[in-house]
C-alpha positions as CSV (number, residue, x, y, z in Angstrom):
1,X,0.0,0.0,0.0
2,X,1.4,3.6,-1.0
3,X,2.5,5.7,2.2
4,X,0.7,9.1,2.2
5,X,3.5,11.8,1.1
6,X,3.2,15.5,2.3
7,X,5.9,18.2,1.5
8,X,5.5,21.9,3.0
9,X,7.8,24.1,1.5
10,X,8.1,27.9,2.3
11,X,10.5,30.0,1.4
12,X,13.1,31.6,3.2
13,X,14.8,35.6,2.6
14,X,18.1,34.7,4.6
15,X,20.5,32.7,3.7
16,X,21.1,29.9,5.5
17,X,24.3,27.9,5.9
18,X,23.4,25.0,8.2
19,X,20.4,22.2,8.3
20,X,18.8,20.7,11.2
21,X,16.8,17.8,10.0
22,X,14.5,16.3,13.0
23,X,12.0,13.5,13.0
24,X,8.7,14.5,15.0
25,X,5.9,13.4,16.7
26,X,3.2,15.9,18.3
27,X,3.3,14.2,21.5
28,X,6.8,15.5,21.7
29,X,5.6,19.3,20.1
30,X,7.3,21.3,23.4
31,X,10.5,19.8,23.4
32,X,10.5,20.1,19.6
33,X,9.7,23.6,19.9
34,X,12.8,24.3,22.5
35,X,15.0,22.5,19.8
36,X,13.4,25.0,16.8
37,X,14.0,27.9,18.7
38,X,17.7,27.5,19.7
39,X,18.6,26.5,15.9
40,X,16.2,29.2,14.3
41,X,18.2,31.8,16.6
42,X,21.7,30.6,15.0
43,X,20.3,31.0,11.5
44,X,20.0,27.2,10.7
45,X,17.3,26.0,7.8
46,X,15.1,23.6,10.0
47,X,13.6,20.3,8.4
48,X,10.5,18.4,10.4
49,X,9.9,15.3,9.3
50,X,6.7,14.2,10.8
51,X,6.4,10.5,11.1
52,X,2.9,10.4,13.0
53,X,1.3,12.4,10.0
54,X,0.1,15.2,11.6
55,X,1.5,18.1,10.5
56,X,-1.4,20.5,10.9
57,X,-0.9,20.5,14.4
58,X,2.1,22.3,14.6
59,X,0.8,25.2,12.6
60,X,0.0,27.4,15.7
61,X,3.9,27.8,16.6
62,X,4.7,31.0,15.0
63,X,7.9,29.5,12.8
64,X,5.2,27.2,11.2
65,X,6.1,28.8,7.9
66,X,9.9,29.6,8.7
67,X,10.6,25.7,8.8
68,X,10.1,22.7,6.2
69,X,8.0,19.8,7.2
70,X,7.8,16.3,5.4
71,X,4.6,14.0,6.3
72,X,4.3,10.4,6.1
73,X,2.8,7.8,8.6
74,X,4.8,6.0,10.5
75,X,8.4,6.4,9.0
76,X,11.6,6.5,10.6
77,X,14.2,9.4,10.6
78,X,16.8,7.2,8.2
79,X,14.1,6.6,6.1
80,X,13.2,10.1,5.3
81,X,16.6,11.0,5.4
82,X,17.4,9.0,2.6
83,X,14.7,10.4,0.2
84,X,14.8,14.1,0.8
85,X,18.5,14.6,2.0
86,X,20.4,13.8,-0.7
87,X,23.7,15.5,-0.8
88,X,23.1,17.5,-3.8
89,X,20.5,18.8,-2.4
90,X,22.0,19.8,0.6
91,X,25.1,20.7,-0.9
92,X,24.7,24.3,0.2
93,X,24.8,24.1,3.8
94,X,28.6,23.6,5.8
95,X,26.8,21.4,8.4
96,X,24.0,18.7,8.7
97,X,22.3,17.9,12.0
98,X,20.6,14.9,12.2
99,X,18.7,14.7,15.4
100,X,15.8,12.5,17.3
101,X,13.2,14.6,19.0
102,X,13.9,13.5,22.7
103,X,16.8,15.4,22.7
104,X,16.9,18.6,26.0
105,X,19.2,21.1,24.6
106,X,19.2,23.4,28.0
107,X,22.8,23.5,27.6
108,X,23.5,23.4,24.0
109,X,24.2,26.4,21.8
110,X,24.4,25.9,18.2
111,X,26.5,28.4,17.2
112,X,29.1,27.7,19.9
113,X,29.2,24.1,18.9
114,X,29.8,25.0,15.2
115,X,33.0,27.1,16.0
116,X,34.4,24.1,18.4
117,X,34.1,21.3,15.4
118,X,35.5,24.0,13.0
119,X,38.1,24.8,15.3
120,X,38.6,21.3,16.1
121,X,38.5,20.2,12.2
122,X,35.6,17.2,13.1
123,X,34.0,16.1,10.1
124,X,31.5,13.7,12.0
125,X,30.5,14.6,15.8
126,X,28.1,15.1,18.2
127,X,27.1,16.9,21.5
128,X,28.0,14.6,24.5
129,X,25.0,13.2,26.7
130,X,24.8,14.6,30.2
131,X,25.2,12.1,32.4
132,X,21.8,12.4,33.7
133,X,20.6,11.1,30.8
134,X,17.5,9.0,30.7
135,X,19.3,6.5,28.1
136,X,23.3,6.0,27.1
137,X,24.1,3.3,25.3
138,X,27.7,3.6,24.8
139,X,30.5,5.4,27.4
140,X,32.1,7.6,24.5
141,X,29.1,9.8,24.6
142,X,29.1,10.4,27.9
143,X,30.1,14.1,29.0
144,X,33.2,14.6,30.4
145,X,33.3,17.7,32.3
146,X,36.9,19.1,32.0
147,X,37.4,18.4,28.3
148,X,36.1,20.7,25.5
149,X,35.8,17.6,23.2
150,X,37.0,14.3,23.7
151,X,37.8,11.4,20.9
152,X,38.2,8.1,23.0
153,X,37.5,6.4,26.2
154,X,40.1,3.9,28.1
155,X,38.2,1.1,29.3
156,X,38.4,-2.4,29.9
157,X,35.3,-4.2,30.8
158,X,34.6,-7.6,29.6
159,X,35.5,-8.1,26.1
160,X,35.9,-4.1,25.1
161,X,39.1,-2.8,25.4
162,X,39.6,0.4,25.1
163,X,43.5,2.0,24.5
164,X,45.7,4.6,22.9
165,X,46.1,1.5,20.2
166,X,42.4,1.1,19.7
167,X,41.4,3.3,16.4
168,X,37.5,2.2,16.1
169,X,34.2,2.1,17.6
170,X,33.4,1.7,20.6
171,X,36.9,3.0,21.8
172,X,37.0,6.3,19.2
173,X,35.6,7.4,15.6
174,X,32.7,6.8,16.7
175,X,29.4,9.4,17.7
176,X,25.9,7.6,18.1
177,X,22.9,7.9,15.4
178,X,20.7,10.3,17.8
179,X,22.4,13.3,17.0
180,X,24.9,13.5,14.7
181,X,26.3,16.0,13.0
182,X,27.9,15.6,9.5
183,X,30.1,18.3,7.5
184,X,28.8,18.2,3.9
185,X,31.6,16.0,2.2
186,X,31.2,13.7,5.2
187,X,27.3,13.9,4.7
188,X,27.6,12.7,1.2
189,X,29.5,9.6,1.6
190,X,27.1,8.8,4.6
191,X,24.0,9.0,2.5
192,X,25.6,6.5,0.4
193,X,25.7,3.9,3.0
194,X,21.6,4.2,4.2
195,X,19.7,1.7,2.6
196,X,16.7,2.2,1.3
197,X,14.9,-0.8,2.8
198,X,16.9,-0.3,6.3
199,X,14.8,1.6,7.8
200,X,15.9,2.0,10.9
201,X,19.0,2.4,10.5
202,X,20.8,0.0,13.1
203,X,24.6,-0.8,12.3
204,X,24.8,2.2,10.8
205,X,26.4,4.8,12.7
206,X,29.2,2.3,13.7
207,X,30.1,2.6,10.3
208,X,29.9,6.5,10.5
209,X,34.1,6.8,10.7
210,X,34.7,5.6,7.2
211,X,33.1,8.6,5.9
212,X,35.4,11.2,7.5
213,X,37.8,12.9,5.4
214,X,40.9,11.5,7.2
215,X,41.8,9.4,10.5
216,X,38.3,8.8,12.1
217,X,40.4,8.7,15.3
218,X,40.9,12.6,14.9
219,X,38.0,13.5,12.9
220,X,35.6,12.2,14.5
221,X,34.8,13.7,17.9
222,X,32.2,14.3,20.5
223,X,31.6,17.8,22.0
224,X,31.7,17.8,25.8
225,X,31.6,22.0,26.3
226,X,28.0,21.9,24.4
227,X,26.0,19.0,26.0
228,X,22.8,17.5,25.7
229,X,20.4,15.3,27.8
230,X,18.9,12.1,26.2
231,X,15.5,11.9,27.2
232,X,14.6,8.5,26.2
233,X,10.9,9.0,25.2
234,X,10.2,5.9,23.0
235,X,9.3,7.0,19.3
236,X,9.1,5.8,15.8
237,X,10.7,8.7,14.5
238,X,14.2,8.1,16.7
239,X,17.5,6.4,15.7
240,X,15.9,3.4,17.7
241,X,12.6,2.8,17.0
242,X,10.5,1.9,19.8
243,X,7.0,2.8,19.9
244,X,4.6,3.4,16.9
245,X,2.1,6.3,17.0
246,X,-1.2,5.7,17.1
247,X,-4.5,6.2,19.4
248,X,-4.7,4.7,23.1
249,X,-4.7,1.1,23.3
250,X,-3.2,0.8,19.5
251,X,0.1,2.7,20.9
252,X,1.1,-0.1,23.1
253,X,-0.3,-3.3,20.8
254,X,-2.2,-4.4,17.9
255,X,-4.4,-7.2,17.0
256,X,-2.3,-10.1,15.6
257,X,-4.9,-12.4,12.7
258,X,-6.3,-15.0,15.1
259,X,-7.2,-12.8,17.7
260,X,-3.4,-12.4,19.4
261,X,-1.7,-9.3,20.7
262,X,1.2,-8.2,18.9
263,X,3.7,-6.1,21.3
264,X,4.9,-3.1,18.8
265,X,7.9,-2.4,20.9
266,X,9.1,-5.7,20.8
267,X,8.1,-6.0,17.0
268,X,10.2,-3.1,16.2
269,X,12.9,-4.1,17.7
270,X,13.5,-7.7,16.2
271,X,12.8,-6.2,13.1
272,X,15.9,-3.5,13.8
273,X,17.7,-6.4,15.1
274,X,17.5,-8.5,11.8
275,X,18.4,-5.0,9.8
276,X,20.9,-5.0,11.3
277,X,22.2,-8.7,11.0
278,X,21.5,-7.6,6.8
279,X,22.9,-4.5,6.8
280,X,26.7,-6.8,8.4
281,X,26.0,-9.2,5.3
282,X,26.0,-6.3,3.0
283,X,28.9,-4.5,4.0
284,X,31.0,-7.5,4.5
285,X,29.8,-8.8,1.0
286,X,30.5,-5.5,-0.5
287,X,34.2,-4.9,1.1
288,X,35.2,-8.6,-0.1
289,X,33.5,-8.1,-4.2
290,X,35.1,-4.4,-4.3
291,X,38.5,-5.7,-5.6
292,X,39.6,-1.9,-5.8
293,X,39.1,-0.6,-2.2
294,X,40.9,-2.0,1.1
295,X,39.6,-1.3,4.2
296,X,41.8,1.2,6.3
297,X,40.2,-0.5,9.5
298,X,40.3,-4.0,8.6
299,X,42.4,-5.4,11.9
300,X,39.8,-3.4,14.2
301,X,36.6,-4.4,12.2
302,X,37.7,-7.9,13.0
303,X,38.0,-7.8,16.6
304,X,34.7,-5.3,17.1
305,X,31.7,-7.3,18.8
306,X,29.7,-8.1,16.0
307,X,26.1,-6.2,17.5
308,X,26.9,-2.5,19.2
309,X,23.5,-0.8,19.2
């Protein structure tokens, strides 16, 4: 069946040399409208891409009609990245920001973040996660408070270890796929590597290092000065899919043929689990046909637990 499609367009006088792309849901419509305002106040384009359909219910927020919005039901933020971020598109803009909707940006600045990775020559990066944080997945994005930006841990627990020898995820070049932030050349190679049929997007942003222009130990970086807190509110439109939008009951479950409930969490996630298990078998299927390309990480991607999600 064909997803519903809806593209607001409107146009802007000043030029703008930065993108924030961010997948919404109106449930999430306050926080979303913190995040608009800092990023409208640094002169950044802003792109909504609402996955729950309703885009007529943000038209009360007076930057309605300074802002872009996509609509289609029940899409994920990789999968409209894909379709209506392709790099010529966005060619014009230095930086591309990426971002879930669960994000509290109290303590973030745009424009102070965008002189740190210029300063700091990051191609791929993000802001670090507060501590506080409702969710972390992995110890490199934690904040560290004395550092302006930081580009490894040293850690060893269980089978990770973490070095000055270690020169791939989840030791360094590595930022996670809830906010990321891409320079343009960097953006380009990335949009190479999303799959169309992936759609949400697991695997991927461990592979986020080979698309900076250099040693993804040094050009890949997260930003500990300008922080954010992960609030861990469980939407379709996020890096990790959890919950689909819907009304009441339907939220939480769905009827399964044969009179069953079908847990939508839980559905979600095994299919991102066995995207993710596809998304391996491509990229190890494409490194070992491409006869004219070696990979500049080959000892680490060997060694590297095979699931880091």
């Amino acid at each position: 069946m064909a997803k519903q499609l809806n593209v607001s367009i409107f146009q802007v006088n000043t030029p703008h040399r930065n993108l924030l792309a961010i997948s919404v849901g109106i449930k999430q419509m306050e926080n979303v409208d913190e995040i608009v305002r800092k990023f409208l106040s640094e002169n950044f384009t802003i792109m909504l891409f609402h996955y729950d359909g309703n885009e007529g219910g943000w038209m009360d927020f007076e930057w309605y009609n300074k802002t872009l919005h996509i609509s289609a039901l029940n899409q994920t933020k990789w999968w409209f990245a894909k379709r209506f971020l392709h790099p010529d598109i966005v060619s014009i803009y230095n930086y591309i920001f990426i971002w879930d909707e669960d994000l509290g940006v109290e303590n973030f600045n745009p424009g102070r973040y965008l002189k740190i990775v210029k300063s700091e020559g990051l191609d791929i990066s993000q802001p670090a996660l507060d501590p506080s944080s409702a969710e972390i997945h992995h110890r490199i994005t934690v904040r560290k408070k004395t550092k302006k930006v930081h580009r490894r841990i040293y850690e060893r627990r269980g089978s990770t270890k973490c070095s000055d020898s270690s020169d791939g995820p989840p030791c360094t070049g590595y930022v996670e796929g809830m906010a990321p932030v891409f320079s343009s050349s960097a953006w380009r190679c990335t949009w190479n590597l999303i799959q169309n049929d992936l759609v949400h997007g697991w695997g991927l942003d461990k592979k986020f290092g080979y698309c900076a222009q250099g040693d993804r130990t040094k050009k890949v970086g997260i930003v500990d000065s300008e922080f954010i807190v992960h609030l861990g509110v469980q939407t379709l439109g996020g890096s990790y899919g959890r919950k689909v939008p819907g009304n009441n009951a339907r939220e939480e479950s769905t009827q399964r043929r044969g009179g069953g409930k079908l847990d939508m969490r839980s559905e979600i996630r095994r299919q991102s689990t066995a995207e993710l298990q596809i998304y391996e078998k491509r990229w190890e299927e494409a490194a070992r046909n491409d006869k004219d390309w070696t990979d500049p990480y080959a000892k680490t991607r060997k060694i590297l637990p095979r699931k880091i999600h």
